[in-house]
Each structure stands twice: as C-alpha cells, then as structure tokens.
C-alpha positions, 0 to 999 in steps of 0.5 A: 568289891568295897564300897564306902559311903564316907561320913562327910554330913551333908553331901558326899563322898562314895569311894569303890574299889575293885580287885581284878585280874590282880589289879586294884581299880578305883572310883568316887562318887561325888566329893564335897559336904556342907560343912566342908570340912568333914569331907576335906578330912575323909578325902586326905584319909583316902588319898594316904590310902591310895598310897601313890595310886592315880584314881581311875574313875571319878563321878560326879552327880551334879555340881552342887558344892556340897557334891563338890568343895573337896574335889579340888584337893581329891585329884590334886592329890591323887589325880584321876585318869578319867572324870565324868561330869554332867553337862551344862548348858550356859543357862544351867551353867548360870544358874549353878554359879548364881545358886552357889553365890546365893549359899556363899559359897561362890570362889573363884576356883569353882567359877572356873571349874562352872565356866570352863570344867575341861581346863580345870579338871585336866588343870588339877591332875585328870587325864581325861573329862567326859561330859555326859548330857541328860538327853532326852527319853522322848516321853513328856514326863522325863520318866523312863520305864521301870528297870527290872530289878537286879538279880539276887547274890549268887552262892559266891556272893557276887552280885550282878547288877544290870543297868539298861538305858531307862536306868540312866535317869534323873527326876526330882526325888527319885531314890536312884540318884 
C-alpha cells in the first residue's frame, strides 16, 4: 500500500495505491486546492503516472472547491470506475453554489456538477456515481461512540485498520475528516 498526501496547499489531493493478487487498484481522496493551480500540476503528474490506467476509486469529502477544482481534469484524464460523493439535499445544494459565488470561484461546470452531480461525472469519464447521505446516528449531538483504536502493525508490517458504523461521521473540527 502507498499512500501520498499531494503537496497542493490549501485543499487536497490523497492518492492510494494497492497491490493485490497482482493487481494494482487505485484511489484519491479529494482533488482541488486554493490556489488551483498547484493541485492541476500534481493531478497531470498522477495521470502520466497512471500510465493509461482507468481510476477504480475516487472519494470526495465535501464539495468545497478547494476539495474540487481539479477533479474535472483528474477523470478527463484517467476516468474513474466509481466515484463516491456526499449527498446534497436542494437546500445544501444552494448554499454550496452561494458559498462558491461568494469565494469567486463559481463556473459553470461546478454548477453543473452542484445541480446535477450524476450527469456530470459520468459525462467526464466515471462509470459509476454513489451518493452517500450523513444519515442519521439517533443521538442529539451528531456524535457517535468512541471507535476503538486499530490494532498496532503486525510483524510483517501491515496494518490492519477496522472501521465500524460509528467510525463514519462528520462534526466540525473532528481530526478524522
């Protein structure tokens, strides 16, 4: 497994790689940056890298655009078999393009991928496009119980991570995002 936090600045741009059973799968984590163009350069570096090789995963955390002003040129050029995205509702979907307008950085290709995120993606090369809605844990707070904490390499090396349903959540300041 190699796992690379991009330098890109302000935003991000994670990309994994997993050698398995002789074959290589790939995932990024978030694509865009404040200023853009030192993710645009890091994400043209990756696709050489990918050497003709569709994407398997792409992830992204939130629509923000530092978190998403590359993501068009990433799967124009190497595509992405699937793409998982959180889910906005009409209200969110509003504030996100109002919040956008407000930093300037509003185009019309992020108002498409706002209003209509399915169409776009596929549109751009991704074969398939999973919406993902917070849901809800049923406690007041939105915080979910404490995970216990993975268990320590093994004497190969390996790490073995283990995620449990209060694992997936999101609160403002939280260091797991």
């Amino acid at each position: 497994v190699t796992r690379c936090q991009q330098p890109v600045g302000q935003g991000g741009f994670h990309t994994t790689e997993l050698g398995f059973g002789g074959r290589r799968y790939t995932a990024v984590y978030d694509c865009g940056a404040l200023p853009r163009q030192p993710c645009l350069d890091q994400v043209a570096a990756y696709s050489t890298s990918m050497d003709g090789e569709e994407l398997d995963l792409l992830v992204l955390s939130h629509l923000d655009q530092d978190h998403t002003n590359a993501v068009e040129e990433l799967i124009g050029g190497v595509g992405a078999r699937t793409v998982v995205i959180p889910y906005l509702n009409d209200v969110e979907r509003v504030v996100e393009l109002a919040r956008c307008a407000a930093d300037g950085g509003l185009t019309g290709s992020f108002v498409e991928m706002i209003v209509d995120p399915q169409t776009w993606f596929v549109d751009r090369g991704a074969g398939e496009v999973i919406e993902v809605d917070a849901g809800d844990d049923g406690d007041e707070t939105g915080a979910a119980e404490p995970a216990d904490s993975p268990e320590p390499p093994n004497a190969d090396g390996a790490i073995r991570t283990v995620f449990n349903q209060g694992d997936i959540h999101e609160e403002p300041g939280d260091p797991r995002r």
